[in-house]
C-alpha positions in Angstrom: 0.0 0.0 0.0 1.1 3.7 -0.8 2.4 5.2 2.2 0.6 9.2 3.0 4.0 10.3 4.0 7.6 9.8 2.9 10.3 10.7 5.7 13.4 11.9 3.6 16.7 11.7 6.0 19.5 13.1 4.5 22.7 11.9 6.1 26.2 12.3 6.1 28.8 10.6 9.4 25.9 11.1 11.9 26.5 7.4 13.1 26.3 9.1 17.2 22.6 10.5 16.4 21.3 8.7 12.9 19.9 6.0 15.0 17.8 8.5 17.7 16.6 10.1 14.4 15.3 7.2 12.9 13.9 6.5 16.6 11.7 9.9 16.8 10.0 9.0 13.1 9.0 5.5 14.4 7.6 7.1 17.6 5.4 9.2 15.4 1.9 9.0 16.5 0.8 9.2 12.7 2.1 5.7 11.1 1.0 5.9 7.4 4.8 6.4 6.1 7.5 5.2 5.1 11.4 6.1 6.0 14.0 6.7 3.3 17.7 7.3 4.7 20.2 8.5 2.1 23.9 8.4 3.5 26.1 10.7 1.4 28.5 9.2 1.5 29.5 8.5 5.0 33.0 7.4 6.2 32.4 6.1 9.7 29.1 3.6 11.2 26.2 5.5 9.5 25.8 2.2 7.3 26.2 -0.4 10.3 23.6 1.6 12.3 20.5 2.1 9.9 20.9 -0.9 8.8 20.1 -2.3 12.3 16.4 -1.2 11.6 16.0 -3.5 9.2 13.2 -3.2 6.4 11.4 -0.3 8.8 14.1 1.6 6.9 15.1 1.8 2.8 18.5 2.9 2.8 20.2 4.5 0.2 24.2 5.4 -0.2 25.6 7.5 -2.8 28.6 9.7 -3.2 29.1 12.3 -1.8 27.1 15.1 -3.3 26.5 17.7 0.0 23.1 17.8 1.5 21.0 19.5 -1.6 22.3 16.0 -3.6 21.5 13.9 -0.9 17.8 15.3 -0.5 16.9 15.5 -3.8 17.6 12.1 -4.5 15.7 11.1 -1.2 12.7 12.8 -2.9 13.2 10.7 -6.2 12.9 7.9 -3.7 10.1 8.7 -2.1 6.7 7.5 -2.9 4.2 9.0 -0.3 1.7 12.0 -1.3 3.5 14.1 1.2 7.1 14.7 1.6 8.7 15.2 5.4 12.1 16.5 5.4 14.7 15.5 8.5 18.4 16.0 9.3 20.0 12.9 10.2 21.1 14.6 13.9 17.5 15.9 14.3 14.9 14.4 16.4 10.8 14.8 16.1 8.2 15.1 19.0 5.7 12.0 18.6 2.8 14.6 17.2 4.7 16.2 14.1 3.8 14.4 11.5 0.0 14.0 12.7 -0.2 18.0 13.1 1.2 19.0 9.6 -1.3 15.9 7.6 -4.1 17.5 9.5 -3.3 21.1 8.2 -2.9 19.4 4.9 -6.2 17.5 4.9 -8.0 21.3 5.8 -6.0 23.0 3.0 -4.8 20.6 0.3 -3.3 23.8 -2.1 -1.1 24.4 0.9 2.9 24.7 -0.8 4.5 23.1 2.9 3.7 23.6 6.7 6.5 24.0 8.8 6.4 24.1 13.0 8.6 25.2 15.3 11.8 24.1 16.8 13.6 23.8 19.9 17.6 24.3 19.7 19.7 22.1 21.4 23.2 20.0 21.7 24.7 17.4 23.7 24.4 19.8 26.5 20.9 20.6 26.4 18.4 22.9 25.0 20.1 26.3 24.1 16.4 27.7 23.1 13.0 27.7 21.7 12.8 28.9 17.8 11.4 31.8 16.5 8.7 31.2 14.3 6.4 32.6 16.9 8.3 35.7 17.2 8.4 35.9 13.7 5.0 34.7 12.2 2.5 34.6 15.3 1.7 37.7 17.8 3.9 36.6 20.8 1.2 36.7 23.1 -1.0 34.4 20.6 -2.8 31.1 20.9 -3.8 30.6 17.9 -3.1 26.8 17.1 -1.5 27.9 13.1 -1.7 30.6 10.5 -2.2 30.2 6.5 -1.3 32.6 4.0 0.7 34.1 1.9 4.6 34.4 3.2 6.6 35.3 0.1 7.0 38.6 0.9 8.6 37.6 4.4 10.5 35.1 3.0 11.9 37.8 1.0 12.5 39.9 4.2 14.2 36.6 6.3 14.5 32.8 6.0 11.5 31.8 8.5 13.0 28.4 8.7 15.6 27.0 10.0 16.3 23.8 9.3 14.4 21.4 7.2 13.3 19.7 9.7 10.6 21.8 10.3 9.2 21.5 6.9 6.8 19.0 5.0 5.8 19.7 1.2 3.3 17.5 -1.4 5.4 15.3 -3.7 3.4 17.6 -6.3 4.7 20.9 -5.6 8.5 19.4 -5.4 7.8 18.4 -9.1 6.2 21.9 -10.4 8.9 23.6 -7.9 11.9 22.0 -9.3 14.7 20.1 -7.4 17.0 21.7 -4.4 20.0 23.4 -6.3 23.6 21.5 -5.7 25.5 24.7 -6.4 24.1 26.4 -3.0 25.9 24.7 0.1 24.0 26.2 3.0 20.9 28.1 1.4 19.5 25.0 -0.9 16.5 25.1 1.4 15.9 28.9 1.9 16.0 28.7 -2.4 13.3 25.8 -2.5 11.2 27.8 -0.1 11.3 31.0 -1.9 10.3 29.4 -4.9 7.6 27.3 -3.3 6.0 30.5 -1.4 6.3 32.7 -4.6 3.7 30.0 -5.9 1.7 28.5 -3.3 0.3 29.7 0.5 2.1 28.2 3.4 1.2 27.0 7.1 2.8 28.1 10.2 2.1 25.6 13.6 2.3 27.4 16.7 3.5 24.6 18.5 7.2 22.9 18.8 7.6 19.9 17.8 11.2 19.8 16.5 14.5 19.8 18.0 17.7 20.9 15.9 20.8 19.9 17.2 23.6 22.3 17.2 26.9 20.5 15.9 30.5 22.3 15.2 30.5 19.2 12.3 27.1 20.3 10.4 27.5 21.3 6.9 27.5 24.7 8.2 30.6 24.8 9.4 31.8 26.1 13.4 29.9 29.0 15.3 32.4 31.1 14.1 32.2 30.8 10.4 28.5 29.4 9.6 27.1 33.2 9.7 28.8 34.2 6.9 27.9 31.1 5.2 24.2 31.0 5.6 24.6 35.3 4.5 26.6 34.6 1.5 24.6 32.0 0.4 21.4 34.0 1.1 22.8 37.0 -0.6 22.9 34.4 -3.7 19.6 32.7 -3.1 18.1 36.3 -3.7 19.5 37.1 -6.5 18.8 33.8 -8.5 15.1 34.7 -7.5 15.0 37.9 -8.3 16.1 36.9 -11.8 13.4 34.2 -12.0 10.4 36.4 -9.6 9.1 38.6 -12.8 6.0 40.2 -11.7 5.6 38.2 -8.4 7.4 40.5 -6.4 8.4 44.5 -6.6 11.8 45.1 -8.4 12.4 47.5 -6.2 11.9 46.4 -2.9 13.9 43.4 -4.2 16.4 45.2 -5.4 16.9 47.2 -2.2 16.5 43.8 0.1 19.9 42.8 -2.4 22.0 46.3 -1.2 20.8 45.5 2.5 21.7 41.5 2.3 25.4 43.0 0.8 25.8 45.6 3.7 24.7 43.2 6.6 27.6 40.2 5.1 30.3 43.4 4.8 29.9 44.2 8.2 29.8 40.5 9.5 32.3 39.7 7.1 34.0 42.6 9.1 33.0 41.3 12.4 35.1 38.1 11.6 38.3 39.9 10.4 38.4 41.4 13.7 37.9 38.0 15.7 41.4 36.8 13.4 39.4 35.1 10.9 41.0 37.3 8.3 41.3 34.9 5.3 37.9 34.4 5.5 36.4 37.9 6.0 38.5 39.0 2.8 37.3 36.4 1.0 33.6 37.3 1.6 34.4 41.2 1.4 35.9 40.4 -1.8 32.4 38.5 -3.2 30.5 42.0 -2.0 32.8 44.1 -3.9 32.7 42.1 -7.3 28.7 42.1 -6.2 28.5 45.7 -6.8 29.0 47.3 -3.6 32.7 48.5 -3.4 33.3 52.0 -0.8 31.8 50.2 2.5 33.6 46.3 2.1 36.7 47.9 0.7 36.8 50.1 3.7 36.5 47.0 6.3 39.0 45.2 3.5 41.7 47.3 4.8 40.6 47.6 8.3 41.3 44.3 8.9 44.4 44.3 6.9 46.1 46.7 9.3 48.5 45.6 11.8 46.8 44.7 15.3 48.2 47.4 16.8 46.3 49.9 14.3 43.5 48.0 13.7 42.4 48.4 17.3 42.7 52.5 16.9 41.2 52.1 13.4 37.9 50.5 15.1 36.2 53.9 16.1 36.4 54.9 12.5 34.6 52.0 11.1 31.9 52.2 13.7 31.7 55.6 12.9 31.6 55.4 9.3 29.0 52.3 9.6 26.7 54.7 11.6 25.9 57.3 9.6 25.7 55.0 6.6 24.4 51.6 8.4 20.6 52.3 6.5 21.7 53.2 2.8 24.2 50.8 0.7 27.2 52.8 0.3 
């Protein structure tokens, strides 16, 4: 029998939390489903461990193509009407998957319904997610909200991490698959595209947990900010090329000068914590973006001895203030 819902875990040397993953989808109150595990290529005991599940589980291994790879071909694999989307270190409460088919059963044109997340690691829970803050009235009780989100997605990712999300197997195939290039922002991308198209569901209720890893595809603390900006920054423009008429040119265009200036500064910010290589090398990108008098500022700031980079400081706070609203 067809399953309702295809879990898609995307994997990659999570052999310490693949198996608690795979744990909190067969704990799911809602059992209509079936699990497909794609390893990408894992080097250490991903294999040994989902294979322990036996045929609860159809694994799949591939290369190495980074996560975008790994999920799309976990959605070729998939055969249910509706599409869930899990990290392998993630874990789900027992009512996920039971909320998000309800919401899909009351609006079938829905393009995904996400809920919210808890953020923790191996030391506990670091915090609750922000979709409330975000989407909801903070004070709210409302159980979900349906509409049209395009617009904010343009403004911020209201995601964060896949986990979250479940889309029809249909709108995946009008949508198009997760683009390989991308190595942070594949899933911001897919849900632009999907909200420029289709209304989306927000459940005011949290009922995933992301686990924070220095290992994730991200990269360290550190360095995953300018990351997830860069690969924003990038995101935008591909869909401002492809948006036409479904969005204002020039509120796009001005969210592009404002995504530039926010990864100079941070880009900044990380030059002066010593990660110079990498700050120039995201400066650089914002520069050859277009926006040259601000990054090439912070270029040389942070390629000043310590001694005057520390006096030098005051100038660039200064010079950020009385431009911080308006790309230089």
């Amino acid at each position: 029998m067809r399953p309702r819902v295809s879990v898609a875990i995307t994997t990659f040397n999570q052999a310490a939390y693949i198996g608690a993953t795979i744990r909190s989808v067969l704990e799911q109150t809602y059992t209509n489903l079936e699990i497909v595990v794609v390893d990408d290529g894992s080097t250490d005991e991903t294999p040994v461990v989902v294979t322990q599940f036996g045929d609860r589980v159809r694994y799949i291994r591939q290369a190495n193509r980074g996560v975008a790879g790994a999920r799309n071909r976990a959605v070729e694999a998939a055969k249910g009407e509706l599409i869930a989307l899990l990290d392998g270190d993630d874990l789900w409460d027992p009512p996920k998957i039971a909320r998000q088919v309800e919401l899909f059963d009351r609006y079938p044109h829905l393009g995904l319904v996400a809920v919210d997340f808890r953020h923790f690691s191996d030391a506990g829970v670091l915090g609750e997610g922000d979709v409330r803050e975000m989407v909801f009235d903070s004070a709210t009780t409302t159980p979900y909200v349906v509409g049209d989100f395009h617009r904010q997605f343009i403004e911020r990712n209201l995601i964060a991490t896949t986990s979250q999300v479940m889309i029809p197997a249909a709108v995946l195939r009008t949508v198009g698959h997760s683009r390989e290039t991308l190595l942070v922002g594949s899933d911001y991308d897919l849900y632009l595209r999907i909200a420029s198209t289709h209304q989306v569901a927000f459940i005011n209720d949290v009922l995933t947990a992301w686990r924070f890893l220095e290992t994730s595809a991200s990269g360290r603390a550190g360095v995953r900010q300018l990351r997830w900006k860069s690969d924003s920054l990038e995101v935008l423009r591909l869909h401002a090329r492809g948006a036409g008429a479904a969005f204002e040119p020039a509120i796009m265009q001005r969210r592009l000068e404002l995504m530039k200036i926010d990864l100079a500064w941070s880009s900044y910010q990380a030059g002066c914590r010593g990660e110079t290589q990498l700050a120039r090398m995201y400066l650089w990108q914002v520069m050859k973006s277009g926006l040259i008098v601000r990054p090439a500022a912070y270029y040389v700031a942070i390629s000043l001895p310590a001694a005057w980079r520390a006096a030098a400081r005051g100038t660039v706070q200064w010079f950020r203030s009385i431009a911080s609203d308006r790309p230089a």
